[in-house]
C-alpha positions in Angstrom: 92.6 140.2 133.6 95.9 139.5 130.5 94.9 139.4 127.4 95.7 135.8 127.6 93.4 135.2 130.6 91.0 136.7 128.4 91.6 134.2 125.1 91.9 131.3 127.4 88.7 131.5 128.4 87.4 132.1 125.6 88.8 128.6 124.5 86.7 127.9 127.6 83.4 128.8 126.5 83.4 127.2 123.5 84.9 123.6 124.2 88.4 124.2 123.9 89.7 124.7 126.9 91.7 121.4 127.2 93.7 121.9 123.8 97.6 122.5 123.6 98.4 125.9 122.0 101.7 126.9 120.2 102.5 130.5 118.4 102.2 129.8 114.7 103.7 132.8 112.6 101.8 136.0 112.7 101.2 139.4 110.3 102.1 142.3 109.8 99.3 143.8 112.3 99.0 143.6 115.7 97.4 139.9 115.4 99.0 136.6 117.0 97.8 133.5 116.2 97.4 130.3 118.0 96.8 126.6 116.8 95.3 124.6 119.2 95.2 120.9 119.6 92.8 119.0 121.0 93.8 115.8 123.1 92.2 113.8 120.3 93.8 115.4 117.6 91.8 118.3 116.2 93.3 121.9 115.4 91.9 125.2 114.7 93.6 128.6 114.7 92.7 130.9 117.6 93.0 134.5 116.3 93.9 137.4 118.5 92.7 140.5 117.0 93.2 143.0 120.2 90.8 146.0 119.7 92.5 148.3 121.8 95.2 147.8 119.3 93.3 149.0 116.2 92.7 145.4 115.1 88.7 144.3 114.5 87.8 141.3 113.4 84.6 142.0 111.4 86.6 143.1 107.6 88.6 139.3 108.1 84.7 137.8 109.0 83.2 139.8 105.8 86.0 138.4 103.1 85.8 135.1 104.3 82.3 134.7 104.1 83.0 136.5 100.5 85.4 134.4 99.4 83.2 131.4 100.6 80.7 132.3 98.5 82.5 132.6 95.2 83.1 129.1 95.8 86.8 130.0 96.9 88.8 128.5 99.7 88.7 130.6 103.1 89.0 130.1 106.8 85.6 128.3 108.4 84.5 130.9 111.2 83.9 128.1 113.6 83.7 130.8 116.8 83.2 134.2 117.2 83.5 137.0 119.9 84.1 140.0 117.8 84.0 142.9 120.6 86.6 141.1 121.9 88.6 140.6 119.0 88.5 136.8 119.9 88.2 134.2 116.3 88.7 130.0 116.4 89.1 130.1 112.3 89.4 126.8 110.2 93.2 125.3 110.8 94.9 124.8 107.2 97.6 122.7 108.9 101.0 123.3 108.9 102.4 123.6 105.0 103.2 127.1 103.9 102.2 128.3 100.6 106.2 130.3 100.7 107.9 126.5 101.8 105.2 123.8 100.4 105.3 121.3 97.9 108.0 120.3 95.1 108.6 123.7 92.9 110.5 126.2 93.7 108.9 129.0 96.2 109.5 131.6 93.7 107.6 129.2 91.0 104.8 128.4 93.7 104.3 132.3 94.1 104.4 133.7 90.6 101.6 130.8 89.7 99.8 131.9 93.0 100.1 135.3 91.4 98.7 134.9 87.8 95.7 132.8 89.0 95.3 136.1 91.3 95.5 137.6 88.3 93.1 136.1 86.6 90.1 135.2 89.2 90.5 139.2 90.3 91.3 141.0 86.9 94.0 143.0 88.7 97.6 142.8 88.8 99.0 142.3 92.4 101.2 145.3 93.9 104.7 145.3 94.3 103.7 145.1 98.0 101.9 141.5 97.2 104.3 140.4 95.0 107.2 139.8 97.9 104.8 138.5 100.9 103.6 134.9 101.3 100.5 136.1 102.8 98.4 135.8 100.1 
């Protein structure tokens, strides 16, 4: 069985088998992600997280749940098969934090940034400072 074989039915088993899926930008790991679209419009994000390719699931499960707790905006686990790497995560749409809205993307970033700044008491690395993937 493909990896694919293996994610499609995991859509299976838990109702989404008759959604559309298109590639929506990935990482830098060795994680793809999916949206999929229901026939009556619903989305989520299916999350490939390949074990055999030193990806697991559990650390992006155990900062969501974090972040959800603070009261902070994070991914809804809606489905989980973690020993298969396998996550349907809560579908933010389409806007990009890097491409969004009316400012500037630098602007956008460097705000994104100082509230970082502020809600974690840390300055973000270099590293942080030049992705979007906050």
């Amino acid at each position: 069985m493909t990896r694919d074989d293996a994610l499609a039915g995991f859509a299976a088993r838990i109702g989404w088998q008759e959604a559309a899926w298109v590639t929506v930008a990935g990482d830098a790991s060795n994680r793809r992600y999916m949206r999929l679209t229901r026939p009556g419009g619903d989305t989520a994000i299916l999350m490939d997280a390949p074990p055999d390719r030193g990806e697991d699931t559990r650390p992006f499960i155990r900062i969501a749940e974090y972040l959800c707790g603070l009261g902070l905006s994070a991914p809804r686990i809606l489905h989980r098969d973690t020993e298969a790497g396998m996550l349907l995560i809560e579908d933010f749409g389409r806007r990009s934090l890097c491409t969004g809205g009316e400012r500037p993307a630098r602007d956008r970033k460097q705000s994104l940034f100082r509230r970082n700044r502020r809600a974690f008491g840390a300055a973000p690395t270099p590293a942080a400072r030049r992705s979007c993937l906050l």
